[in-house]
C-alpha positions in Angstrom: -11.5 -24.3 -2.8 -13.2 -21.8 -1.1 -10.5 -21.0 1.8 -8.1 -20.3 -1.1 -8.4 -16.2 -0.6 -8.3 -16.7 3.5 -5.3 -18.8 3.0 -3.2 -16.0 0.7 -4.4 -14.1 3.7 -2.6 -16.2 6.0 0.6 -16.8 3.9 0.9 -12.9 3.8 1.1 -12.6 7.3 3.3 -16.0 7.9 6.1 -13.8 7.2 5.4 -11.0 10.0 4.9 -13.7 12.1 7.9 -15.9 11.7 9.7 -12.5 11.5 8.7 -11.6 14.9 11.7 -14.3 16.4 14.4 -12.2 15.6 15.1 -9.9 17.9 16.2 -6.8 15.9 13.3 -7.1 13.8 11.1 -7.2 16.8 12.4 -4.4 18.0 11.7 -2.3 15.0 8.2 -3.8 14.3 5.6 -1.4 16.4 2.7 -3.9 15.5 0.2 -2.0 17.0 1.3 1.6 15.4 1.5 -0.4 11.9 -2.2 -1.7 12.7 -3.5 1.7 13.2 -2.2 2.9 10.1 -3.5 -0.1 7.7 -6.8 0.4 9.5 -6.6 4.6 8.8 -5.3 4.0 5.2 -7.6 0.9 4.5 -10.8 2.9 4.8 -10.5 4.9 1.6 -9.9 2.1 -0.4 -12.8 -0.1 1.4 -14.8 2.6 0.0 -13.3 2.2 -3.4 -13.5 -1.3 -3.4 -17.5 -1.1 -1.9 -18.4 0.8 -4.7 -16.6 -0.5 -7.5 -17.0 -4.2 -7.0 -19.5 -6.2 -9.4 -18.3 -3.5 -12.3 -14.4 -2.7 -12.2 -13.9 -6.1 -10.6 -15.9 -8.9 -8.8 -15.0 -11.7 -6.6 -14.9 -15.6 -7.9 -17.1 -17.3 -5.2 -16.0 -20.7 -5.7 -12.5 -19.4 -4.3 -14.1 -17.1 -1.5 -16.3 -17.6 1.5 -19.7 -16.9 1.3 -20.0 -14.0 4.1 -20.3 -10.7 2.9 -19.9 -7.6 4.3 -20.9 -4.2 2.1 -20.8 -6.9 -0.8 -16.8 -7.6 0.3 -15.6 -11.1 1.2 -14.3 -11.1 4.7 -10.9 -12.2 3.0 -10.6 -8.5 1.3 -11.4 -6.7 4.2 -8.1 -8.5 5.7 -6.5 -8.4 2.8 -6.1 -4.3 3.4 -4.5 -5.1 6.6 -2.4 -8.0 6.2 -0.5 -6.9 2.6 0.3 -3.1 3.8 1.2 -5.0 7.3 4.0 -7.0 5.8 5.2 -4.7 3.8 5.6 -2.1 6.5 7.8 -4.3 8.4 9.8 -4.8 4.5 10.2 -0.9 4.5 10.8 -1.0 8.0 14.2 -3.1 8.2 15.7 -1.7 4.7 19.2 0.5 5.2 18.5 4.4 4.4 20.2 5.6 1.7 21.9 8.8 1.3 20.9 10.8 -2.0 24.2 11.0 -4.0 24.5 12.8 -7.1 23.3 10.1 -9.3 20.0 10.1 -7.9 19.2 13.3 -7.4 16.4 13.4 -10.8 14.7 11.1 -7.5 13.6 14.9 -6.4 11.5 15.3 -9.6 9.3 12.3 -9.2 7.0 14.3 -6.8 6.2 16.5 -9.4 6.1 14.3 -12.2 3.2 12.3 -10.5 1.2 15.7 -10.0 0.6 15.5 -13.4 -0.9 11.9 -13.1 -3.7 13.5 -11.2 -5.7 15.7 -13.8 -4.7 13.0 -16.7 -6.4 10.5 -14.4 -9.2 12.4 -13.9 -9.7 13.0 -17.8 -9.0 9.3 -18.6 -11.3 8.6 -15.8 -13.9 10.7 -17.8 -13.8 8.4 -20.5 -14.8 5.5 -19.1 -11.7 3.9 -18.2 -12.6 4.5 -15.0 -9.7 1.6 -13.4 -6.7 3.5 -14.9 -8.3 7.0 -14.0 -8.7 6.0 -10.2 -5.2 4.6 -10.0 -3.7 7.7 -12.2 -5.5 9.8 -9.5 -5.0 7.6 -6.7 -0.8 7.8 -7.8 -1.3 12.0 -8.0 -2.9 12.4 -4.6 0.4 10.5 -3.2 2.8 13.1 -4.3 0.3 15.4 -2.9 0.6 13.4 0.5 3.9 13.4 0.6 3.8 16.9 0.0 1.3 17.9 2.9 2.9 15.4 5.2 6.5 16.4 4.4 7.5 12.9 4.6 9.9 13.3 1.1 9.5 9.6 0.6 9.8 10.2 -3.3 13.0 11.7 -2.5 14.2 8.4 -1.2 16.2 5.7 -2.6 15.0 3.6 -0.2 11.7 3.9 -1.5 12.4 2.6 -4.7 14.4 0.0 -3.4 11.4 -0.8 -1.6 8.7 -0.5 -4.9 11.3 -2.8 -6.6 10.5 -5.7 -3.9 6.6 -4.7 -4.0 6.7 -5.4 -8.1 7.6 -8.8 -7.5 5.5 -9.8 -4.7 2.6 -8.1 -6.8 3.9 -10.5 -9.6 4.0 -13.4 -7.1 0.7 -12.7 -5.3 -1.7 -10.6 -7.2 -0.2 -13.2 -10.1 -1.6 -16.0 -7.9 -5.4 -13.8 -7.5 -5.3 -13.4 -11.4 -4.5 -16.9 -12.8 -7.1 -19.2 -10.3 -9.0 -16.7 -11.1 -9.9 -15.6 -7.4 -10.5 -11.8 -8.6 -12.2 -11.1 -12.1 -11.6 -7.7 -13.6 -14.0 -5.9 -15.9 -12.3 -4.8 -18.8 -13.8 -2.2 -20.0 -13.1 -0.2 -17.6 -9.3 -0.6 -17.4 -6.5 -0.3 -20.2 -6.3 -3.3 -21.3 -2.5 -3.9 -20.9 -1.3 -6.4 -18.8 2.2 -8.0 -17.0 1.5 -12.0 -17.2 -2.2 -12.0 -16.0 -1.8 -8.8 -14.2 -3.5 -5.8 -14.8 -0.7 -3.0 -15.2 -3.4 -0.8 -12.9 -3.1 -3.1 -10.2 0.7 -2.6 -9.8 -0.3 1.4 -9.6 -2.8 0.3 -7.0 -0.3 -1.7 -4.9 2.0 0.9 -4.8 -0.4 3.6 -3.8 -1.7 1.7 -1.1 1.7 0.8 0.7 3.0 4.2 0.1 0.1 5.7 1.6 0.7 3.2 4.5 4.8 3.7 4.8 4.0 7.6 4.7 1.3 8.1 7.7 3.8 5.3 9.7 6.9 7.6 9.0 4.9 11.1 9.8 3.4 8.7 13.4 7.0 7.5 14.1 8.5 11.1 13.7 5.6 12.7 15.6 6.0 10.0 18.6 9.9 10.4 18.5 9.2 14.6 19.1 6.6 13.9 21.5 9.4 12.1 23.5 12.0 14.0 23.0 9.6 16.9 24.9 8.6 15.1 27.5 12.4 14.3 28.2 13.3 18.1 28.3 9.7 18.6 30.6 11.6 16.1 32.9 15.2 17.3 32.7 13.9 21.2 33.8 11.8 19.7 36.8 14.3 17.8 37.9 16.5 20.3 37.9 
C-alpha cells in the first residue's frame, strides 16, 4: 500500500498527540522549541539522505507516494521531524538522575566515541561508506556535546533514554526493514544485522535524537538565562 510510510509517519506522532491531554506533559512539551530543533538538526541529515539515496539505500515505491522532492519521498522528509519529535517529549518527561559512584565510567564515554570519528573516516575510505558515516556521525556527537557543554554522555538519563530508543528502533525501523519500505545496499554497510535491522541504523537513530535532545537542552538553558536577566533588568528598575 502506498500510504504505508505516511501512516508510520502518523503513528509516530499519535503518541505526542494523545500525550498532549495530560496536563504535566503539556506543560513540559514546548512544541514549537522542539520543532525548531528537528527542523535545525534535520537538515544535515536531509543532505545525507539526498545524496546517498539510490546507493546506500533507496525507497520501495510500492510502499511510498510517488512525489519526490530532491529524490526523497515526502514521507522521509517528515519522518526527520516526527521521530526526533516524539522522542524529545520521551527525553523530556524522564526523572534526572544523579551520577553515583557506580556510574561514574559514564564520564569516559565522551571520549571513547572520539575515537569513532577517525576509525569512521578510515572505514569510510574503504568503501563501507554506511558504517563510516555513522562511526563519524557517532564521533562528531561527543564533539557536540563537548562544544555545546551539554554533558549528556555524562547522564544516566541518557542511557535510560538510548535503552527506550533501541526498542522503538526494533519496533519501527523493524517494521521499515521487513515490508520492505527501505532497501539498503549492502555493500556499502557491514553486513551485521539485529532481526532485519541494519546494526548502522541503530548508530544512526541514536545520533539523530541525541543531536536533537542536545541543541533542545543548550535552547532550554539559554531561554531559562535569558529570563532569569530580564527578571533582575526588572527587579533594578523597579527599584
Amino acid at each position: 500500500m502506498k500510504l504505508e510510510y505516511l501512516l508510520f509517519n502518523c503513528i509516530v506522532l499519535l503518541g505526542p498527540v494523545i500525550s498532549q491531554f495530560n496536563r504535566e506533559i503539556k506543560h513540559l512539551s514546548q512544541w514549537r522549541l522542539k520543532l525548531c530543533t528537528n527542523g535545525i538538526i534535520a537538515i544535515p541529515f536531509v543532505i545525507w539522505d539526498v545524496i546517498v539515496t539510490g546507493s546506500h539505500w533507496r525507497f520501495n515505491e510500492a510502499y511510498t507516494l510517488d512525489f519526490r522532492l530532491l529524490g526523497l519521498p515526502i514521507e522521509e522528509w517528515l519522518f526527520f521531524i516526527t521521530v526526533p519529535f516524539g522522542c524529545l517529549l520521551v527525553w523530556e518527561t524522564l526523572p534526572r538522575v544523579k551520577l553515583s559512584t557506580q556510574l561514574r565510567p559514564l564520564r569516559h564515554v565522551r571520549t571513547v566515541l572520539y575515537v569513532a570519528l577517525p576509525i569512521g573516516i578510515w572505514i569510510f575510505s574503504t568503501g563501507v561508506q554506511y558504517t563510516g558515516l555513522v562511526l563519524c556521525c557517532l564521533g562528531l556527537v561527543a564533539l557536540a556535546d563537548t562544544l555545546l557543554k551539554t554533558g549528556l554522555l555524562g547522564q544516566p538519563k541518557t542511557y535510560l533514554f538510548l535503552a527506550i530508543l533501541a526498542i522503538l528502533i526494533l519496533v519501527f525501523n523493524g517494521y521499515l526493514t521487513a515490508r520492505p519500505v527501505v532497501l539498503y545496499g549492502e555493500a556499502f554497510q557491514s553486513g551485521y544485522r539485529i532481526l532485519r535491522i541494519p546494526i548502522e541504523d541503530f548508530g544512526y537513530g541514536f545520533a539523530l535524537v541525541l543531536f536533537n535532545a542536545m541543541l533542545y537542552e543548550k535552547q532550554v538553558a539559554y531561554g531559562r538565562l535569558r529570563r532569569k536577566i530580564e527578571g533582575c533588568s526588572v527587579w533594578k528598575t523597579d527599584a
